[in-house]
gemmi code that builds the backbone of each chain (N, CA, C; Angstrom):
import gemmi

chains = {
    "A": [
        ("UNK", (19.138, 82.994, -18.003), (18.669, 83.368, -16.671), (18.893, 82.196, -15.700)),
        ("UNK", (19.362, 82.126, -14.225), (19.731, 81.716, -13.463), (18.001, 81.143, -12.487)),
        ("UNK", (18.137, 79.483, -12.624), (17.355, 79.045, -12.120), (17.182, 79.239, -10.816)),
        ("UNK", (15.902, 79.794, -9.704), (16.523, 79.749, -8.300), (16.589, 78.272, -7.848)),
        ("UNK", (17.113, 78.492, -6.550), (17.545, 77.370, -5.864), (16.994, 77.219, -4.864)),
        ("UNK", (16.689, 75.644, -4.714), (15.830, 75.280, -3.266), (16.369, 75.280, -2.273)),
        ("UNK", (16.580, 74.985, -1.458), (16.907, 74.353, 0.166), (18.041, 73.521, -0.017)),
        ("UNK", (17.707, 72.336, -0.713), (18.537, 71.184, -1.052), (19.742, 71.807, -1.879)),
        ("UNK", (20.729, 71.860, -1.402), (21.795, 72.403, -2.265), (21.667, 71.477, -3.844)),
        ("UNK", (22.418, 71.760, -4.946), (22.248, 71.369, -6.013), (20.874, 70.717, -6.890)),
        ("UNK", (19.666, 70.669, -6.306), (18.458, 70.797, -6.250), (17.753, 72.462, -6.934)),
        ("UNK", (17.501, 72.285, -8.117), (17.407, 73.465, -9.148), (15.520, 73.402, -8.583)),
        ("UNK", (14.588, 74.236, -8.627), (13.175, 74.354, -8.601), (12.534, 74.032, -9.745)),
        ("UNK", (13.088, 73.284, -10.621), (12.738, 73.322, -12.065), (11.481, 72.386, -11.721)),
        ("UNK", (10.561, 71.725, -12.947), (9.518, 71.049, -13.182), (9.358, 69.395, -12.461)),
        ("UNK", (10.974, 68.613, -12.554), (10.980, 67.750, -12.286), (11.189, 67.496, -11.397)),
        ("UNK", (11.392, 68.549, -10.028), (11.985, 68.197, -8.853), (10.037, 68.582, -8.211)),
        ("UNK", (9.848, 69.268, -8.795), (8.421, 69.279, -8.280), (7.214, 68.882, -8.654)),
        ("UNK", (7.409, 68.069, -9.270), (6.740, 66.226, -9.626), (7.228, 65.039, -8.785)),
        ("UNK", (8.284, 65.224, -7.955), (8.770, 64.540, -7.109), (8.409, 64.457, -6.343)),
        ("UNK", (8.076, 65.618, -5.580), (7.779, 66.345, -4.099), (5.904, 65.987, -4.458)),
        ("UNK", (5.504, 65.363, -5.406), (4.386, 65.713, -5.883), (3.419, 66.891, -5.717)),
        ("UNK", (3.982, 67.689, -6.321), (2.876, 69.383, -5.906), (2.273, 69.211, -7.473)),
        ("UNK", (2.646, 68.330, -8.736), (1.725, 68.213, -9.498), (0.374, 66.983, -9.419)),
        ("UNK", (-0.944, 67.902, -9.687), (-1.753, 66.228, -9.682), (-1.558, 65.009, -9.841)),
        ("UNK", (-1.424, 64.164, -9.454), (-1.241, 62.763, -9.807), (-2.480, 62.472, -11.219)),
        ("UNK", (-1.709, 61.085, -12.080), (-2.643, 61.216, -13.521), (-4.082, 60.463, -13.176)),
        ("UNK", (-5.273, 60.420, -13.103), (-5.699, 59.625, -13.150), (-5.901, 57.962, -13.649)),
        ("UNK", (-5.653, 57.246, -12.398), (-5.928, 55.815, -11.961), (-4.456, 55.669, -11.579)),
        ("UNK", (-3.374, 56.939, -10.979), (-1.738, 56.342, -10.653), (-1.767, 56.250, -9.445)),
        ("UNK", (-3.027, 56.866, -8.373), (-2.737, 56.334, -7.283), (-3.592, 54.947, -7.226)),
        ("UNK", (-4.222, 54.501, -7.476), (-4.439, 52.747, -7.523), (-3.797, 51.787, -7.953)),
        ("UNK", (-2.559, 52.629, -9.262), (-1.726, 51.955, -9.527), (-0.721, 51.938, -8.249)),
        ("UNK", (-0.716, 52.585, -7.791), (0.580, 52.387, -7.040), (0.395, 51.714, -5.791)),
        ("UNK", (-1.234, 52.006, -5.484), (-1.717, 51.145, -4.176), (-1.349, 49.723, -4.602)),
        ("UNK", (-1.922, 49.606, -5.691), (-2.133, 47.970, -5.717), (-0.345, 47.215, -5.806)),
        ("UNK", (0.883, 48.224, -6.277), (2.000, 47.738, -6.278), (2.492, 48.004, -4.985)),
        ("UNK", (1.944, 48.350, -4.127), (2.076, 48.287, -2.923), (2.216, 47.298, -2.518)),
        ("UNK", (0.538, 47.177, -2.263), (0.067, 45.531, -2.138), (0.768, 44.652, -2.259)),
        ("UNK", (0.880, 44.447, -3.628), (1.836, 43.536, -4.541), (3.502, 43.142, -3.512)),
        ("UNK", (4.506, 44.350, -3.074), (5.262, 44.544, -2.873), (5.011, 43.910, -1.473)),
        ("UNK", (3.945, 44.371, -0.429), (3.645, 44.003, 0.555), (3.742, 42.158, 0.576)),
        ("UNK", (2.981, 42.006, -0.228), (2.387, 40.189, -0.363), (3.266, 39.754, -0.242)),
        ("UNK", (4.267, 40.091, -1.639), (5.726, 39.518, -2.030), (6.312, 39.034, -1.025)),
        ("UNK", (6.548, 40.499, 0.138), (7.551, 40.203, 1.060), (7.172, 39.371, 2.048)),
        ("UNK", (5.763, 39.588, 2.444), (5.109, 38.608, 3.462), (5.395, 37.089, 3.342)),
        ("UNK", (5.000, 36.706, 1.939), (5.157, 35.701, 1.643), (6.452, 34.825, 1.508)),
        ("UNK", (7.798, 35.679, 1.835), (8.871, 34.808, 2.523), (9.294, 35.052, 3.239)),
        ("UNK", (7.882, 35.461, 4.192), (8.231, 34.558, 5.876), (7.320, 33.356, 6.089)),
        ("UNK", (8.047, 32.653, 7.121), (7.403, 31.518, 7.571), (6.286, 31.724, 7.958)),
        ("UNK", (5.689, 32.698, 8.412), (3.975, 33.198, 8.424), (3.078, 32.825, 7.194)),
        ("UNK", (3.697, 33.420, 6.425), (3.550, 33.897, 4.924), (3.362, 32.912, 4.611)),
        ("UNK", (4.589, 31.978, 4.338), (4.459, 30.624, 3.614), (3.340, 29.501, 4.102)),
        ("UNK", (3.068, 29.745, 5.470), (2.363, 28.893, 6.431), (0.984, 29.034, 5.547)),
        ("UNK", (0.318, 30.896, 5.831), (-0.730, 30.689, 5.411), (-1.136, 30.623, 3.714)),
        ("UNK", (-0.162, 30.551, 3.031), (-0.007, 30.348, 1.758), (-0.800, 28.750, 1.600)),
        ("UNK", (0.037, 28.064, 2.373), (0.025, 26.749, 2.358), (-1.637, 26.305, 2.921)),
        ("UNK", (-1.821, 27.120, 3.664), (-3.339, 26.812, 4.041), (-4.741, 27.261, 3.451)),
        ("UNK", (-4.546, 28.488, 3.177), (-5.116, 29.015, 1.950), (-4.938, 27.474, 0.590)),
        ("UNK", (-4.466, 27.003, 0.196), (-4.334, 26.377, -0.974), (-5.312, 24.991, -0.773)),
        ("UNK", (-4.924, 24.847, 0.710), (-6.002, 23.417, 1.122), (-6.977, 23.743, 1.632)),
        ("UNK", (-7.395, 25.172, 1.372), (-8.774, 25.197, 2.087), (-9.960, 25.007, 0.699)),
        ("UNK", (-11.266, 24.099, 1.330), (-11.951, 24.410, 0.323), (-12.421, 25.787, -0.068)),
        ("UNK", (-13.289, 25.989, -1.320), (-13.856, 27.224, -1.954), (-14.944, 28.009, -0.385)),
        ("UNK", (-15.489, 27.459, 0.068), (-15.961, 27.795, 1.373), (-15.388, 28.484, 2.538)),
        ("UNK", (-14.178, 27.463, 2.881), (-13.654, 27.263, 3.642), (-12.546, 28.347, 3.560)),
        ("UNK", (-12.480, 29.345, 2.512), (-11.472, 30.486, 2.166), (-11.944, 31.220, 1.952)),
        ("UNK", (-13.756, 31.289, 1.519), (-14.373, 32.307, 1.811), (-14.734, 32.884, 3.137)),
        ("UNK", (-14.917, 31.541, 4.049), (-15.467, 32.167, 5.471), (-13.841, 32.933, 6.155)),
        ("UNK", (-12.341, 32.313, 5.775), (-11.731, 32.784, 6.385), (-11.106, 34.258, 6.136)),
        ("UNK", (-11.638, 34.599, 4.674), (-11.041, 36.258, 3.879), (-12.093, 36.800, 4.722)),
        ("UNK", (-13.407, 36.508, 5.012), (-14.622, 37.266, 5.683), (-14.330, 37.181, 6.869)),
        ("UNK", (-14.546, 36.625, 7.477), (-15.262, 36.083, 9.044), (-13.816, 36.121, 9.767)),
        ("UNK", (-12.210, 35.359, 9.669), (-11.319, 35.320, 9.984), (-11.446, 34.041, 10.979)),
        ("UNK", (-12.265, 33.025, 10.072), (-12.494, 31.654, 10.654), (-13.065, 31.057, 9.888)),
        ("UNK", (-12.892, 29.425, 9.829), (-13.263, 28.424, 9.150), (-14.128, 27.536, 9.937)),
        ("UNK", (-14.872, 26.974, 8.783), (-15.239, 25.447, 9.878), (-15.169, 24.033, 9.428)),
        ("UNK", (-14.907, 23.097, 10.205), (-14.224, 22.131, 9.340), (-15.394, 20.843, 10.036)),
        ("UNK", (-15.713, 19.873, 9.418), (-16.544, 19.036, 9.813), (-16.125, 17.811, 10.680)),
        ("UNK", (-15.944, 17.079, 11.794), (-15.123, 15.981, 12.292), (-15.453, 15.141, 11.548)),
        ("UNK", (-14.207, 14.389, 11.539), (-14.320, 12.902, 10.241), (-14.670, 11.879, 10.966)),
        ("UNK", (-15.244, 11.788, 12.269), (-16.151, 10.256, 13.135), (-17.284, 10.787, 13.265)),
        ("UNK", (-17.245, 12.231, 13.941), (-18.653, 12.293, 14.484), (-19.792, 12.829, 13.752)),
        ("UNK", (-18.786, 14.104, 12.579), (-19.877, 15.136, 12.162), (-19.971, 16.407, 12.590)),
        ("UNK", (-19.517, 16.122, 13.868), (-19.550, 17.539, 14.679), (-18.964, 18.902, 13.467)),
        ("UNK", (-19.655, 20.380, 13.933), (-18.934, 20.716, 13.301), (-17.980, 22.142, 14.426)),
        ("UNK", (-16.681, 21.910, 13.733), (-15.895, 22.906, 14.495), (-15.622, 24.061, 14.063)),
        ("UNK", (-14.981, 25.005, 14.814), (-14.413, 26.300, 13.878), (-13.223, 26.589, 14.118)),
        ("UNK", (-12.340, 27.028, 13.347), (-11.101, 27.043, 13.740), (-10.786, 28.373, 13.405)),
        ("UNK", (-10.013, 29.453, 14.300), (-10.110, 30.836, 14.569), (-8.762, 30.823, 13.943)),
        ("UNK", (-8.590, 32.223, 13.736), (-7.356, 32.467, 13.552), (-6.416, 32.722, 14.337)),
        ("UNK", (-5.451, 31.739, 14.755), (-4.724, 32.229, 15.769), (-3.710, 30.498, 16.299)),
        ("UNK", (-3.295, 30.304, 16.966), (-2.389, 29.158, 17.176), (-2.956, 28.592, 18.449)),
        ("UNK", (-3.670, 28.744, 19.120), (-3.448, 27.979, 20.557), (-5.129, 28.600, 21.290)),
        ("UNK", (-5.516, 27.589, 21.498), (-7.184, 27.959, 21.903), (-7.818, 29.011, 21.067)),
        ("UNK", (-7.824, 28.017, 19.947), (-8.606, 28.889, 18.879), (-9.585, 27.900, 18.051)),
        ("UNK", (-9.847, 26.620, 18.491), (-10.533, 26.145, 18.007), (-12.153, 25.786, 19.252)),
        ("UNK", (-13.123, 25.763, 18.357), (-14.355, 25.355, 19.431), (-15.354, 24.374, 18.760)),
        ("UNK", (-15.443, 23.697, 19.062), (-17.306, 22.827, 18.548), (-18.153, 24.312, 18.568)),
        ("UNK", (-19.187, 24.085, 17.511), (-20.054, 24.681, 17.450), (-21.727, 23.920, 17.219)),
        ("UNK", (-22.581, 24.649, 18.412), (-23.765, 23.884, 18.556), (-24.877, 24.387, 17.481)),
        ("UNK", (-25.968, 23.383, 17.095), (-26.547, 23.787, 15.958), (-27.234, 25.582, 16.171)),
        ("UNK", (-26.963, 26.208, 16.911), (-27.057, 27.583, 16.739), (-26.350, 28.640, 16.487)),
        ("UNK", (-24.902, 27.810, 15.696), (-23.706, 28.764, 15.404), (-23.160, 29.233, 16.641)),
        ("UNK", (-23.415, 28.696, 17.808), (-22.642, 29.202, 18.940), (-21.810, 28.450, 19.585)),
        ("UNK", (-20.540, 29.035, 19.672), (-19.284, 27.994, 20.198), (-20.139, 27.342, 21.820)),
        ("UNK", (-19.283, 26.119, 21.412), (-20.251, 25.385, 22.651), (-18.977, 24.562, 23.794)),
        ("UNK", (-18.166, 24.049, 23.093), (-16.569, 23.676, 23.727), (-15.417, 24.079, 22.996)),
        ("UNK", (-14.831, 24.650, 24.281), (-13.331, 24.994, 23.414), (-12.390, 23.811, 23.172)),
        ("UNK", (-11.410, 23.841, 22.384), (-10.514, 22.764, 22.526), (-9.127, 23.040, 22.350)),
        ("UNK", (-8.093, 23.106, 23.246), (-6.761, 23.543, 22.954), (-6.194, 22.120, 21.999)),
        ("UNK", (-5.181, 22.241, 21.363), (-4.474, 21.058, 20.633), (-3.808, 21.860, 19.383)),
        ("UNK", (-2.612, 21.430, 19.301), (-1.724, 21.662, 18.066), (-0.904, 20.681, 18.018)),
        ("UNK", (-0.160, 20.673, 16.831), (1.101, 20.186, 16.802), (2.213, 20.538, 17.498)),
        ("UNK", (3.030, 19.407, 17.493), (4.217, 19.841, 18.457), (5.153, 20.228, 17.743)),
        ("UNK", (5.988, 21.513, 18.640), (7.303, 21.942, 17.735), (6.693, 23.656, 17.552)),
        ("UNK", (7.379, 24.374, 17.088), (7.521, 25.759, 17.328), (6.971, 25.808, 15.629)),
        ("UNK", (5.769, 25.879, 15.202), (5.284, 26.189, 13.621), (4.874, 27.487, 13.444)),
        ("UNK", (4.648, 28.008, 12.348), (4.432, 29.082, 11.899), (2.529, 29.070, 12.121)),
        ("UNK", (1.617, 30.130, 12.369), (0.079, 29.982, 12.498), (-0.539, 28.835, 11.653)),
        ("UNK", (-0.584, 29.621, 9.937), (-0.494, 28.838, 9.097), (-0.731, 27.198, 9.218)),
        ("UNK", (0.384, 26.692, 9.375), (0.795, 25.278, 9.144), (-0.639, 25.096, 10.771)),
        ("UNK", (-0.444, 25.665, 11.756), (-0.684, 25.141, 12.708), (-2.564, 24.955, 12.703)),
        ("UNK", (-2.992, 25.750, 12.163), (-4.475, 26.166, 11.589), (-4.624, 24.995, 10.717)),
        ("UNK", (-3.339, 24.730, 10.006), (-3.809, 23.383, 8.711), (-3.437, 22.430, 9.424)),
        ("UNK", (-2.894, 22.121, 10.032), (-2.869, 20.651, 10.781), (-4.002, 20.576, 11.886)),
        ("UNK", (-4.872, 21.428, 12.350), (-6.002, 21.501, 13.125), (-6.747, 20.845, 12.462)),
        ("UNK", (-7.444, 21.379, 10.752), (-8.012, 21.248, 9.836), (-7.348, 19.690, 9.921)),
        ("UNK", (-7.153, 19.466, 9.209), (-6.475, 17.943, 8.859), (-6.947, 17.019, 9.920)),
        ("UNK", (-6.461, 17.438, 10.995), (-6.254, 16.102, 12.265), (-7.846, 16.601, 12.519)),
        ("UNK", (-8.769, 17.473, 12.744), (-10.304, 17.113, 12.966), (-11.027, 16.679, 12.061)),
        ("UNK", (-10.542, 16.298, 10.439), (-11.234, 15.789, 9.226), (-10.906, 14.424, 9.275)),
        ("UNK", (-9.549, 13.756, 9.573), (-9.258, 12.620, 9.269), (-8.560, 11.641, 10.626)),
        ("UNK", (-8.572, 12.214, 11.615), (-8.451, 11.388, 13.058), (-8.966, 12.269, 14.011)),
        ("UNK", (-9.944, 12.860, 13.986), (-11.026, 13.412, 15.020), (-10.815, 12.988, 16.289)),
        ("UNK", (-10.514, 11.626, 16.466), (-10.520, 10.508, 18.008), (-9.390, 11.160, 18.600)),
        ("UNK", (-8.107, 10.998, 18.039), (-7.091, 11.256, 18.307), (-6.863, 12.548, 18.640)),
        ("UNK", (-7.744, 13.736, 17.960), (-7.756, 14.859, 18.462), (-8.102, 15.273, 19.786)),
        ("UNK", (-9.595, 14.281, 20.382), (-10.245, 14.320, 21.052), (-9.695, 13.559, 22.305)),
        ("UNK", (-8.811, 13.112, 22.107), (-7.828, 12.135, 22.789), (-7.110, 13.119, 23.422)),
        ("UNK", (-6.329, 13.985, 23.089), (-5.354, 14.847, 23.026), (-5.702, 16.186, 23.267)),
        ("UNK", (-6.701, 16.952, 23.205), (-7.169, 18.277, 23.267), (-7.395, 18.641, 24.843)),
        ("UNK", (-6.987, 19.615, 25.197), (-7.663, 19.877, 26.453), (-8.648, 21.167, 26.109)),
        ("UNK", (-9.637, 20.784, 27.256), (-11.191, 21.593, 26.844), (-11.051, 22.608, 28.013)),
        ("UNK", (-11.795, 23.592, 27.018), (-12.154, 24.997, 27.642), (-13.217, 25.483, 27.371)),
        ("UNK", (-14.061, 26.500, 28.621), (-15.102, 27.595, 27.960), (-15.121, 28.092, 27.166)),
        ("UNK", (-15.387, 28.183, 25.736), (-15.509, 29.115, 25.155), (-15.991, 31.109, 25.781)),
        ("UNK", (-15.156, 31.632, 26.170), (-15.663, 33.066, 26.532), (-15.298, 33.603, 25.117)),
        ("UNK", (-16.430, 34.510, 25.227), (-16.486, 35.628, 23.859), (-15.735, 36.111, 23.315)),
        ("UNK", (-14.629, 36.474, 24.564), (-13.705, 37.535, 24.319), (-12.616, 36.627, 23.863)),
        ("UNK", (-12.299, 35.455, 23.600), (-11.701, 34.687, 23.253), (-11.643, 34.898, 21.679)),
        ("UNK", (-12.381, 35.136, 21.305), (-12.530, 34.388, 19.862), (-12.984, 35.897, 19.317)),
        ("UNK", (-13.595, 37.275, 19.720), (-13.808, 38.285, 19.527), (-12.778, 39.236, 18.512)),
        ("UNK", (-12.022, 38.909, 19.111), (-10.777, 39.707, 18.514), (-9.930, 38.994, 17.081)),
        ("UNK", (-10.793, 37.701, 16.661), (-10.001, 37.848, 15.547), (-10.683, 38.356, 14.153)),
        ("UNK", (-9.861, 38.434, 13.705), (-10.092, 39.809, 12.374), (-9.166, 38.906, 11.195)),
        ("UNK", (-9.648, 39.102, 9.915), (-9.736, 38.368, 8.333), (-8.220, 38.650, 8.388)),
        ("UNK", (-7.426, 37.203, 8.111), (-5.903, 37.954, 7.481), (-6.137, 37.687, 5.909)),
        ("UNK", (-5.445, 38.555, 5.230), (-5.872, 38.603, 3.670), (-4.183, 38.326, 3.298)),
    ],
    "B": [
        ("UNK", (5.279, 15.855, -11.632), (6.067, 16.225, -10.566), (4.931, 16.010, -9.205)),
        ("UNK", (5.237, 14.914, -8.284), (4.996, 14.943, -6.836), (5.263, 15.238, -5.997)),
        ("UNK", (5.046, 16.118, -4.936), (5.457, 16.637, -3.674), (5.185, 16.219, -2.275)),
        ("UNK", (5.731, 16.280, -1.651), (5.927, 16.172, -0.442), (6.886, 17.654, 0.195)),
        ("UNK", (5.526, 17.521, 1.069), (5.175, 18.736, 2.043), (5.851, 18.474, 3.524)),
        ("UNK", (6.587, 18.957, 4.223), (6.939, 18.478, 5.927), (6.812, 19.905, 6.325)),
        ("UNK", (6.181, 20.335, 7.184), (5.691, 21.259, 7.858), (7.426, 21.452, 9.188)),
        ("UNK", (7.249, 22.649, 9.189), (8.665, 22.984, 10.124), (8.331, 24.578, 10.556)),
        ("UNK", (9.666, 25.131, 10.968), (9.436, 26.663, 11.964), (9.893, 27.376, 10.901)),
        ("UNK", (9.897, 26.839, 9.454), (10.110, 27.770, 8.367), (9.058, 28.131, 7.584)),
        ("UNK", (8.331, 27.532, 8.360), (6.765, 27.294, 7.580), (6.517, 25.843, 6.629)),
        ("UNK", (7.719, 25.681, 5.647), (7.469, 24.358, 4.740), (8.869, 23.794, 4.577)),
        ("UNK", (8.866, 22.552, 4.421), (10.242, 22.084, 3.675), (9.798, 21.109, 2.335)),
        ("UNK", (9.987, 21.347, 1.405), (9.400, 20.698, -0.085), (10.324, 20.013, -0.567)),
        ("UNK", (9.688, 18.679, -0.949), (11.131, 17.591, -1.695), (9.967, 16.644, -3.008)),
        ("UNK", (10.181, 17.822, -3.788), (9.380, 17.370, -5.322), (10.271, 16.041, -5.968)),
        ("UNK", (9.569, 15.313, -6.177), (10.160, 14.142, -6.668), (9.298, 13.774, -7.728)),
        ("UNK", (9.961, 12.420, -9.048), (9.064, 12.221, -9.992), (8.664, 10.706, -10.123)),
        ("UNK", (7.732, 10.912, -9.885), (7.075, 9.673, -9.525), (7.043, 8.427, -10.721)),
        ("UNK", (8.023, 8.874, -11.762), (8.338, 7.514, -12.719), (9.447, 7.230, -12.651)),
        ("UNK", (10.420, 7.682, -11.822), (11.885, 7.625, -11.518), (12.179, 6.894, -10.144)),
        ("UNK", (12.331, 5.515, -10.454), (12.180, 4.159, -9.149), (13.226, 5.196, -8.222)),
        ("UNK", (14.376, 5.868, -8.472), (14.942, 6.115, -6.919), (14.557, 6.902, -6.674)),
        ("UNK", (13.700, 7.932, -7.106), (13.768, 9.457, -6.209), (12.193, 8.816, -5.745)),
        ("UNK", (11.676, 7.385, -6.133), (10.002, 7.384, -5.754), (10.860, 6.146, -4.176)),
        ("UNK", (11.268, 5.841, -4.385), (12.091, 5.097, -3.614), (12.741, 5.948, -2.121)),
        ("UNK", (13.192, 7.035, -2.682), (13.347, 7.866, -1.759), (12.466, 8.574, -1.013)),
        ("UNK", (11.330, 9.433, -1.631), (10.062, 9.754, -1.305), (9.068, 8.565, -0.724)),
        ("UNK", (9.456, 7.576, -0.361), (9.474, 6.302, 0.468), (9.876, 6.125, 1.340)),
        ("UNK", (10.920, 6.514, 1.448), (11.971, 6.098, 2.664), (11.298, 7.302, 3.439)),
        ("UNK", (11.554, 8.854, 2.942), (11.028, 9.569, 3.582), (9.730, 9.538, 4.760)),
        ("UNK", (8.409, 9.400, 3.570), (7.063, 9.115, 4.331), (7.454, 8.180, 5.631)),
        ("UNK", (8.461, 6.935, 5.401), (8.089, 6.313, 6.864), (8.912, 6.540, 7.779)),
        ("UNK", (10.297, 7.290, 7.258), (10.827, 8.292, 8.590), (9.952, 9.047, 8.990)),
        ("UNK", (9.037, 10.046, 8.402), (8.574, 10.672, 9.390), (7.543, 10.593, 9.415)),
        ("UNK", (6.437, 9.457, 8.861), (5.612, 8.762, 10.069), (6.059, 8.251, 11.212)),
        ("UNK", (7.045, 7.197, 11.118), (7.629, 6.641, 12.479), (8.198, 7.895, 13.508)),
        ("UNK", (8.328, 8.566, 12.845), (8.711, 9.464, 13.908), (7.708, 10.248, 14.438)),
        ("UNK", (6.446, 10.159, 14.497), (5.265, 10.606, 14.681), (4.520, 11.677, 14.150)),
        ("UNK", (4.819, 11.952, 12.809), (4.082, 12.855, 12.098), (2.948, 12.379, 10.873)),
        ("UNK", (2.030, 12.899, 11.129), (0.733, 12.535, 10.039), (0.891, 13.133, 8.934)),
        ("UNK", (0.560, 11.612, 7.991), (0.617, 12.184, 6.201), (-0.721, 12.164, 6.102)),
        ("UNK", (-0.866, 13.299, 5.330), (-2.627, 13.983, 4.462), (-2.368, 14.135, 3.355)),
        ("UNK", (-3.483, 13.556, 2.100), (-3.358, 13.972, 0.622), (-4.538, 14.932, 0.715)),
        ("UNK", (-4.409, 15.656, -0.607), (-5.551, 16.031, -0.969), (-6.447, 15.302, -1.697)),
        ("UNK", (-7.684, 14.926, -1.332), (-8.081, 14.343, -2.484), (-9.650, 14.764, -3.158)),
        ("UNK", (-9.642, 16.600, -2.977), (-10.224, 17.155, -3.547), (-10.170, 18.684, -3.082)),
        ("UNK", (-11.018, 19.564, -3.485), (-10.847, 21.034, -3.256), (-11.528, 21.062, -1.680)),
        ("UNK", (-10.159, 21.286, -0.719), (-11.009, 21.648, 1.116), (-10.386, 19.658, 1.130)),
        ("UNK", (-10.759, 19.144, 0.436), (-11.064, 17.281, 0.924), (-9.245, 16.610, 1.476)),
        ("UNK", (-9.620, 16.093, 2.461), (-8.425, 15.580, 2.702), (-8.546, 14.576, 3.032)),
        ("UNK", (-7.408, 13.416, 3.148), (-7.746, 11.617, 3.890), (-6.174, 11.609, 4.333)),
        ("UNK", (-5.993, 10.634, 5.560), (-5.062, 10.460, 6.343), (-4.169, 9.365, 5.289)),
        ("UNK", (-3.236, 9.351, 5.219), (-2.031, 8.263, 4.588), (-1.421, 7.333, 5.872)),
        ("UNK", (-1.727, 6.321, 5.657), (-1.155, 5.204, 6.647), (-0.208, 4.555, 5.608)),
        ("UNK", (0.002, 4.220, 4.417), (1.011, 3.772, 4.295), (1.449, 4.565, 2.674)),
        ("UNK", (2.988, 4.616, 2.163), (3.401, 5.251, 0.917), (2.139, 4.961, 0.053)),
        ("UNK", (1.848, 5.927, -0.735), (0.597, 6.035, -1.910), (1.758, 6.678, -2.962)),
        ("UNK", (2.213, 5.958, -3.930), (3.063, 6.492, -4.891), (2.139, 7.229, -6.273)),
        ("UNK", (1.242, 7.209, -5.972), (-0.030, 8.085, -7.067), (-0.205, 9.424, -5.895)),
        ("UNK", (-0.143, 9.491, -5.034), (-0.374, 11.225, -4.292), (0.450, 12.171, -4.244)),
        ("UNK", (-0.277, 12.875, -5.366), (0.374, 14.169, -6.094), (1.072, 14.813, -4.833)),
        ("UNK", (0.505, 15.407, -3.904), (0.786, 16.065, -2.794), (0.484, 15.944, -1.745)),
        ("UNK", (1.381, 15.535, -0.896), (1.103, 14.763, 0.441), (1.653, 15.943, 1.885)),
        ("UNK", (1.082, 16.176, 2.713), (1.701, 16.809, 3.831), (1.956, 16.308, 5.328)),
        ("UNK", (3.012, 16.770, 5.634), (3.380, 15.861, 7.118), (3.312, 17.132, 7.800)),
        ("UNK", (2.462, 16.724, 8.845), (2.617, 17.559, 10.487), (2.727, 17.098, 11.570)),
        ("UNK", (3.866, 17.412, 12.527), (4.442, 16.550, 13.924), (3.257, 16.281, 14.403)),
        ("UNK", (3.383, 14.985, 15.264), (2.300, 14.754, 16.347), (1.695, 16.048, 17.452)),
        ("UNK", (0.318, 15.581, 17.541), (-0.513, 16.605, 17.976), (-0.231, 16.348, 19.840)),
        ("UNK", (-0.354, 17.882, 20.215), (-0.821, 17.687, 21.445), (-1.657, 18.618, 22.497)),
        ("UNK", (-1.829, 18.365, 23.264), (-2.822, 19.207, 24.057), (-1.882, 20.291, 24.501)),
        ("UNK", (-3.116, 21.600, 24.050), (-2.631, 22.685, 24.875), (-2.444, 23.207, 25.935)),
    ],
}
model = gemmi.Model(1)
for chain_id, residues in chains.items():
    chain = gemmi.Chain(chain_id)
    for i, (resn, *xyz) in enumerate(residues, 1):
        res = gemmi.Residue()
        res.name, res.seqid = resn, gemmi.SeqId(i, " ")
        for name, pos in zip(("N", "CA", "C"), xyz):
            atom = gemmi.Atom()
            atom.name, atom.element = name, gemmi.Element(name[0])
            atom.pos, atom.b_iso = gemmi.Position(*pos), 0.0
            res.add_atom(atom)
        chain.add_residue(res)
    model.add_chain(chain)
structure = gemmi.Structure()
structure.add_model(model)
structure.setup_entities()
C-alpha cells in the first residue's frame, strides 16, 4: 500500500517525519535537556566575543561575594584601598560607578575608565582594581556626578 | 605555567610563560615594563576578590593583569 504524501514533495507522512515536526510528546526531562544545551550552545558562543571574554575574565577576579551580588543585583561593591570608602560598580562602561553612603544609597557618582576602546568586562575589572589598589589616582582622574536613580535603575544581572 | 594578562578591544591578549625558563621569564620582563612604561597598571591576585598593584616584575605572580591608564569620563 502506497504511503500518502505530505506537502513537502518526497516527504512520506510516515512516523519519523512526524517526530520531527514534533506532533509526538516529547520524553520526559528532553525539553530541559535541550534547554540547558541551549544554554550551553548560547555561553559557548558568547564567550568568543570580546564581551564574553571580558566578563569571563571578571567573573574569575571577582571575590565569592562580589559574584554573588553581581549574578543577583547586576552590581558589585568594591572597598577603596586609602580610604575604605565603599563603592559600587554597575554594570555597564561609563558612569556606572558611585560611592555609597552608610545607608546603601549612592551618594557620588564617578565617571573614569580606562583608556582605549575595551570590551564592558575588562572595563568593570579595571574599575575594581584601580579603586582597591590606587584609589588616589582614581580620585585624581574621575569626574563626579549626581547619582540620579534612573541612572543606575536599569541595570539588570548579566549571567 | 604563569600568565600574563594585557587587556585590549578583544577583550584579552594572554602570553603564558614558565617561570623556570630564564628567557621566556626574561621576556615576561621585558614585557611588564613595556607596558608599565607605557602607562598601564599591573594587578596580581593575591587571593579570592584580593588584588595588589605591581610596581615592579614579581617573577613568583602566577597571574598578573595590565589595564591602559585610567581616565576621566
Amino acid at each position: 500500500m502506497r504511503k500518502k504524501r505530505c506537502s513537502f514533495p518526497g516527504w512520506s507522512a510516515d512516523k519519523s517525519v512526524i517526530a520531527v515536526l514534533r506532533f509526538t510528546p516529547s520524553r520526559p526531562g528532553e525539553r530541559s535537556r535541550i534547554r540547558a544545551a541551549k544554554a550551553l550552545f548560547i555561553r559557548h558562543g558568547a564567550e568568543r566575543t570580546p564581551e564574553g571574554r571580558s566578563l569571563r575574565l571578571l567573573r574569575h577576579w571577582l571575590s565569592p561575594t562580589q559574584l554573588a551580588q553581581f549574578g543577583h543585583l547586576g552590581y558589585f561593591e568594591v572597598v577603596g584601598g586609602d580610604t575604605g570608602k565603599r563603592y559600587r560598580i554597575y554594570t555597564g562602561a561609563a558612569t556606572n560607578v558611585c560611592e555609597v553612603d552608610e545607608n546603601d544609597r549612592p551618594k557620588v557618582g564617578l565617571c573614569f575608565l580606562p583608556h582605549g576602546d575595551l570590551p564592558i568586562g575588562d572595563v568593570m575589572l579595571a574599575q575594581k582594581i584601580a579603586l582597591e589598589t590606587c584609589e588616589g589616582r582614581v580620585l585624581a582622574v574621575a569626574r563626579r556626578f549626581t547619582p540620579a536613580g534612573f541612572l543606575f535603575s536599569h541595570t539588570r544581572p548579566l549571567r | 605555567m604563569a600568565i600574563q594578562i594585557v587587556m585590549d578591544r578583544t577583550g584579552d591578549s594572554r602570553h603564558p610563560f614558565n617561570p623556570g625558563d630564564a628567557q621566556e621569564l626574561a621576556k615576561a620582563e621585558q614585557r611588564f615594563y613595556e607596558l608599565t612604561s607605557a602607562g598601564f597598571t599591573a594587578a596580581v591576585r593575591t587571593g579570592p576578590g584580593q588584588t595588589s598593584q605591581l610596581r615592579s616584575f614579581d617573577p613568583h605572580a602566577e597571574e598578573t593583569v595590565f589595564f591602559p591608564r585610567l581616565v576621566g569620563g
